[in-house]
C-alpha positions in Angstrom: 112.0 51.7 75.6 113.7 53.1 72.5 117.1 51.6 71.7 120.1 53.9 71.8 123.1 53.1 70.8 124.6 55.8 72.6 123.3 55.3 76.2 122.4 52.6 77.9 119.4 52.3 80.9 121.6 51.9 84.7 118.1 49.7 85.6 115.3 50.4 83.5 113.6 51.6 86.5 111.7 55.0 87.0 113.3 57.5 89.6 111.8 61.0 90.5 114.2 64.1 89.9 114.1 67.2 90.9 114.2 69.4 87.9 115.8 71.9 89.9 118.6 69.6 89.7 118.8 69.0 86.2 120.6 70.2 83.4 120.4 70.6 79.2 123.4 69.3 77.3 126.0 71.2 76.3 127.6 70.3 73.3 130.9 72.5 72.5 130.9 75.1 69.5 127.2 74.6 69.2 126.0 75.8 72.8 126.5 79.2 72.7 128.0 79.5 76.4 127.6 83.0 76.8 124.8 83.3 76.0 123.6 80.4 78.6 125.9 82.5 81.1 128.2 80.1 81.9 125.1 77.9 83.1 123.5 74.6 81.7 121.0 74.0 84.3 117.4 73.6 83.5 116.2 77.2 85.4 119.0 79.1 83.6 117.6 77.8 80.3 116.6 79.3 77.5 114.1 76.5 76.9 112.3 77.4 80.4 112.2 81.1 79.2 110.5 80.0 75.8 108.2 77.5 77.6 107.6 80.4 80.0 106.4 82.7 77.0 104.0 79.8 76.4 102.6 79.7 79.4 101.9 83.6 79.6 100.9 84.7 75.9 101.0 81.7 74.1 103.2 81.2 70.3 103.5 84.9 69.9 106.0 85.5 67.4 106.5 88.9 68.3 107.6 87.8 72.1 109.2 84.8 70.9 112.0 85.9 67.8 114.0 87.8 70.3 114.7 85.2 73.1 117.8 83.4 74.0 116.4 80.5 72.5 115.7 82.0 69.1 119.2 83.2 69.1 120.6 80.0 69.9 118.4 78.2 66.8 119.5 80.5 64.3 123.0 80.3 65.5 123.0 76.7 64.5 121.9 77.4 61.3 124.9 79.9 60.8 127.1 77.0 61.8 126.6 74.6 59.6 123.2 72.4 61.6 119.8 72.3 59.6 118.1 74.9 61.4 116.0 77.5 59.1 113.2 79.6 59.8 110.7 77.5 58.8 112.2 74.6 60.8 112.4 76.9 63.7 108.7 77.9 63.3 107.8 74.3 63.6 109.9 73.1 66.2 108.5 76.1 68.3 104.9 75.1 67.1 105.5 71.6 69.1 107.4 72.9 71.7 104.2 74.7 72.3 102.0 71.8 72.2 104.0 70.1 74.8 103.4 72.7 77.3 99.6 72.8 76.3 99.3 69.1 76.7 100.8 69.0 79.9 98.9 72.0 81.0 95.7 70.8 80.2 96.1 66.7 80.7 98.4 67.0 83.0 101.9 64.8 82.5 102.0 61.1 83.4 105.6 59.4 82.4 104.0 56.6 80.2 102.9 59.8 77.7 105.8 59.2 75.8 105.8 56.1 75.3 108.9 54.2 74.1 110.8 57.5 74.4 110.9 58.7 78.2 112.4 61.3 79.7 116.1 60.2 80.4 118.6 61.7 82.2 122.7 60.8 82.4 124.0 61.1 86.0 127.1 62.8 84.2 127.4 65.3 81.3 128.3 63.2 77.9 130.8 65.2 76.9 132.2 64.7 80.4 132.0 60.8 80.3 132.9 60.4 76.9 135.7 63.3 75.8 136.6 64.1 78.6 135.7 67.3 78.6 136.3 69.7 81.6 133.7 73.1 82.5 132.9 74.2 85.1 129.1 74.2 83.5 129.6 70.5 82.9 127.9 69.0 86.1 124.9 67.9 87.6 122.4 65.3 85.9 121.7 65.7 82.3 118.8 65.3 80.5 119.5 63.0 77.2 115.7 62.6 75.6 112.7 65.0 77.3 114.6 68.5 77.2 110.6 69.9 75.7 109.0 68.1 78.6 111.1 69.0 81.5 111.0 72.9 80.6 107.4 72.8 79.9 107.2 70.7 83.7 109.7 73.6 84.9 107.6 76.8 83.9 104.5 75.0 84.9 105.9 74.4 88.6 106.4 71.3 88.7 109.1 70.2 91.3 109.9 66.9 89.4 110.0 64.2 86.8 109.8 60.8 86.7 112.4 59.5 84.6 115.0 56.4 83.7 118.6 57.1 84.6 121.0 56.2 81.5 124.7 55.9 81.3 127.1 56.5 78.6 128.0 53.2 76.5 131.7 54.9 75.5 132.7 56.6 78.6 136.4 57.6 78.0 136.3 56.5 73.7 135.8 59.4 71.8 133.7 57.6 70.2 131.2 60.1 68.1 128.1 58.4 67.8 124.8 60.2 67.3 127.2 63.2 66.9 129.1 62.1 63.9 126.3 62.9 61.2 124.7 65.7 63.5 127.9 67.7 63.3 129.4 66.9 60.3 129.4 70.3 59.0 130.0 72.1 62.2 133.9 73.2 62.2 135.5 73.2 65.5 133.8 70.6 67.1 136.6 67.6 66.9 
């Protein structure tokens, strides 16, 4: 399995999770609340919505630029991330191949090799800033936020997945967020 230096694996172990129970992380300034309605959970997502697009009519710009997802992309860019057009175009281009791969090979856990899907059992920003929302609850999804959707608008019910925990709970401590959000005002 990858190393991370910001999570660590509770047993190493595959568990099977509901994705109904699962939800995408928030990470203040840059999730766009509102526009998530107050909701972080997997069905709420804009990532099911694009993957759902997928599923229906394929990577059809003309469905696609308008979608909560879209909005939420270019809204990084605005705030300081490296997020373009052309970057967008290309992270939707292998979004889209996720869902095509799992729709025709089906998805087996071991597909991503030393990167599975792995979900915290708290909300970082919870564990580690102590950060209180009421959309901060519920199992979070650290790596596999492509797969899960794709999994989600392709009806399946779960994923198997290792369970990870927070290295820093209660620091501050920035990690993988230091240089990600460098440029983003409001965060710290």
């Amino acid at each position: 399995m990858k190393n991370d230096s910001d999570v660590k694996p509770v047993t190493g172990e595959y568990q099977e999770f509901m994705l109904s129970d699962l939800h995408i992380q928030y990470i203040p300034v840059v999730t766009p609340i509102k526009l998530w309605k107050n909701d972080m959970s997997l069905k709420n997502s804009p990532h099911v919505e694009l993957m759902r697009i997928f599923k229906h009519c394929g990577n059809d710009w003309s469905r696609i630029q308008h979608t909560r997802y879209v909005q939420e992309r270019r809204r990084r860019g605005e705030i300081g991330l490296n997020w373009d057009e052309k970057r967008l175009k290309i992270h939707l281009s292998r979004r889209h191949n996720v869902l095509k791969s799992i729709r025709s090979k089906g998805f087996k856990k071991d597909m991503r090799g030393e990167k599975p899907v792995r979900i915290l059992e708290k909300p970082i920003w919870k564990t580690r800033f102590n950060l209180e929302e009421p959309w901060l609850k519920g199992y979070e999804i650290w790596d596999g936020g492509g797969v899960c959707s794709a999994l989600y608008a392709l009806r399946y019910k779960t994923v198997k997945a290792i369970i990870v925990e927070d290295r820093y709970p209660g620091t501050g401590n920035k990690g993988r967020y230091e240089e990600k959000l460098k440029n983003v005002e409001g965060v710290w």
